[in-house]
C-alpha positions as CSV (number, residue, x, y, z in Angstrom):
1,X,-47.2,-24.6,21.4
2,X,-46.3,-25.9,24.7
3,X,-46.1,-29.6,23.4
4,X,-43.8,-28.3,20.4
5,X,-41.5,-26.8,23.0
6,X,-41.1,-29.3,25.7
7,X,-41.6,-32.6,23.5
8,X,-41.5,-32.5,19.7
9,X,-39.0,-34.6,17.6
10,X,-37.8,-33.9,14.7
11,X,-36.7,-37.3,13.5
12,X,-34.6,-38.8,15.8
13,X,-33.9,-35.2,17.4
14,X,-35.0,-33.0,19.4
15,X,-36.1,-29.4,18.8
16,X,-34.4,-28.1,21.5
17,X,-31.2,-30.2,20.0
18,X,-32.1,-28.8,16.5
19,X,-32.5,-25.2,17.7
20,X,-29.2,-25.2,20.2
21,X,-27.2,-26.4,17.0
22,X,-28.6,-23.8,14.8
23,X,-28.0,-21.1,17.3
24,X,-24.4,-22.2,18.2
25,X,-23.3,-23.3,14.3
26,X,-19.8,-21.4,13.6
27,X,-19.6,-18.6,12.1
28,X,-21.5,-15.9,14.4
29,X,-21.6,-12.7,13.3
30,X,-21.1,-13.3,9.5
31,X,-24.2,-12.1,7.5
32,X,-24.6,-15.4,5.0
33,X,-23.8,-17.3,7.8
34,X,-26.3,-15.9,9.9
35,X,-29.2,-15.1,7.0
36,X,-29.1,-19.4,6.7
37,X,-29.0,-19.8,10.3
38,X,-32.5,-17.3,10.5
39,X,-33.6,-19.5,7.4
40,X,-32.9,-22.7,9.5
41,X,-34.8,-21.7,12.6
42,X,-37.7,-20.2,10.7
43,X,-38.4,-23.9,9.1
44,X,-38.4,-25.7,12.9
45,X,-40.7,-23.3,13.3
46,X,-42.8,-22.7,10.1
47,X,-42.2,-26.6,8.4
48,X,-43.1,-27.3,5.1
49,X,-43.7,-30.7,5.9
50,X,-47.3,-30.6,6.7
51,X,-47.0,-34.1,8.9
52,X,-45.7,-32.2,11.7
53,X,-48.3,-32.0,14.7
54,X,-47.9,-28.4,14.9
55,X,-47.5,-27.3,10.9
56,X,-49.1,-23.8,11.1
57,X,-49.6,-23.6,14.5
58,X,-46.5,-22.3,16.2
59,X,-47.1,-18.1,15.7
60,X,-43.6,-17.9,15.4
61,X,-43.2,-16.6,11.8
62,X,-41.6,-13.5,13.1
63,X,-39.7,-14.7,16.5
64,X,-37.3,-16.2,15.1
65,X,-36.0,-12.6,14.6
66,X,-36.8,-11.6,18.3
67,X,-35.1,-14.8,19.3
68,X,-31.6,-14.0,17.7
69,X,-31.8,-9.8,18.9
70,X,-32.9,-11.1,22.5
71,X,-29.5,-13.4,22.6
72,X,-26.9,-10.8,21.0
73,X,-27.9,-8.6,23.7
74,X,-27.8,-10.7,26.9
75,X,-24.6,-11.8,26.1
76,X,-23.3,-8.5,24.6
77,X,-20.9,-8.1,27.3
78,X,-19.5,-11.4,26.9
79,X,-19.2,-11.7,23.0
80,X,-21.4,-14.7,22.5
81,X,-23.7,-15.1,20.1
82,X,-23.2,-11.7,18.4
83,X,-25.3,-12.5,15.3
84,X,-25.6,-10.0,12.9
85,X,-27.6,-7.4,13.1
86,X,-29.9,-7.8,10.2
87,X,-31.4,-10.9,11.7
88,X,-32.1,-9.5,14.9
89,X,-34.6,-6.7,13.7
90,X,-38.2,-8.0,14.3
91,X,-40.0,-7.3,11.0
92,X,-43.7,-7.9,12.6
93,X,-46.7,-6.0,11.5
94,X,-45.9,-2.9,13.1
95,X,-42.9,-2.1,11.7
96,X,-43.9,-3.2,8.2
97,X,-46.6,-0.7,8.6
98,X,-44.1,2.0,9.8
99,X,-41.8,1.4,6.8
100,X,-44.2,0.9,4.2
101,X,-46.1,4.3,5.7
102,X,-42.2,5.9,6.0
103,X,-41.8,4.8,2.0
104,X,-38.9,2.7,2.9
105,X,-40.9,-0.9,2.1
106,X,-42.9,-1.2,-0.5
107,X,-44.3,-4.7,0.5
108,X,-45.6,-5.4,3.4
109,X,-46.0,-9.3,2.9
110,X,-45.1,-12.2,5.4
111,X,-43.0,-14.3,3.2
112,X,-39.6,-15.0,4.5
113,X,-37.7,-12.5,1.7
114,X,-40.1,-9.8,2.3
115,X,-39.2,-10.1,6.3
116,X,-35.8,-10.1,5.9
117,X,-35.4,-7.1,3.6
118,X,-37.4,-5.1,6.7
119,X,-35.1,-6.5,8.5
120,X,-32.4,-5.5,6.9
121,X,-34.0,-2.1,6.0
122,X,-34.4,-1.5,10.1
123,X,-31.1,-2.6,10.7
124,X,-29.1,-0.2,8.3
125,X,-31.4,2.8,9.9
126,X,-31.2,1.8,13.6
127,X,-28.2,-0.1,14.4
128,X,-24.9,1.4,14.3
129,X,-21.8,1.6,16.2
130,X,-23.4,4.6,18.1
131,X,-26.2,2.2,19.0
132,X,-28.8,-0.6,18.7
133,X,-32.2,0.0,18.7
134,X,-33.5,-2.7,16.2
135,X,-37.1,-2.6,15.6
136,X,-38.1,-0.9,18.7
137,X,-38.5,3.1,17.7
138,X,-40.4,1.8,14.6
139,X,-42.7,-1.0,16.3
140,X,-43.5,2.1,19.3
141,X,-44.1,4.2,16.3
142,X,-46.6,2.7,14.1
143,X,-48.7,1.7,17.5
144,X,-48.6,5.1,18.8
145,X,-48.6,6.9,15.6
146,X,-51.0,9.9,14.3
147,X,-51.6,9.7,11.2
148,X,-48.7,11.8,10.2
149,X,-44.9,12.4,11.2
150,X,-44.3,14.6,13.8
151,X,-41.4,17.2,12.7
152,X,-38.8,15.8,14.9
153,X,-39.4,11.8,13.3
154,X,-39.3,13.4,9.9
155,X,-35.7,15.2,11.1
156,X,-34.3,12.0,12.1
157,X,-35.3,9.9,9.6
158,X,-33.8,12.4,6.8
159,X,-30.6,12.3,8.7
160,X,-30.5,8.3,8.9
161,X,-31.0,7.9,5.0
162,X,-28.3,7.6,2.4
């Protein structure tokens, strides 16, 4: 993974070059926009040309996600990079778990579709103009979790639905 960070190419550019333009393309914030700049970095990552040194190898199926939500919030104060909020949700196997065991997803597959519908099922519940929590009080739930709600989860999560 270390070799795919520092030293890949990608053709005649870089990764780094190839990721810096996909996180700086125009149109921050906008929700196409930004569900085909997710789709972008997710294939540096996850290629489907299987010539690529480090085809299947990368473990970052999910980070691009984390990747997006760690940026929006270290420059919150300054305005960059204010993606959208459903590509900033971290759909890994914990929160799966929590929605599929919370009835919310009914898949809890890794394909690209299936992660960005938990994405965007996390987002509408946990980041609002209140706040932002993303993924976090679902991820901390599933690994903690008995194997039922507590009263106080169930509460909020009636009060977040539709």
């Amino acid at each position: 993974m270390l070799r795919f960070l520092v030293g890949e190419r990608n053709g005649d550019e870089s990764v780094w070059s190839e990721i810096t333009q996909i996180l700086e393309d125009p149109a921050v914030g906008d929700r196409a926009a930004d569900l085909c700049r997710l789709r972008r970095l997710y294939r540096v990552f996850n290629p489907l040309d299987s010539s690529r040194p480090y085809n299947g190898e990368a473990y970052l199926t999910v980070k691009a996600f984390l990747i997006f939500r760690e940026l929006r919030i270290q420059f919150r104060d300054s305005g960059k990079y204010q993606y959208h909020p459903i590509i900033c949700c971290t759909p890994d196997r914990h929160v799966r778990r929590a929605l599929k065991a919370l009835r919310l997803l009914d898949n809890t597959s890794h394909d690209m579709n299936n992660l960005i519908h938990a994405s965007e099922i996390v987002a509408k519940h946990f980041c609002t103009d209140r706040y932002e929590l993303y993924d976090l009080p679902l991820f901390f739930w599933n690994r903690e979790r008995k194997p039922d709600l507590n009263s106080e989860t169930r509460r909020f999560l009636n009060l977040t639905r539709d």
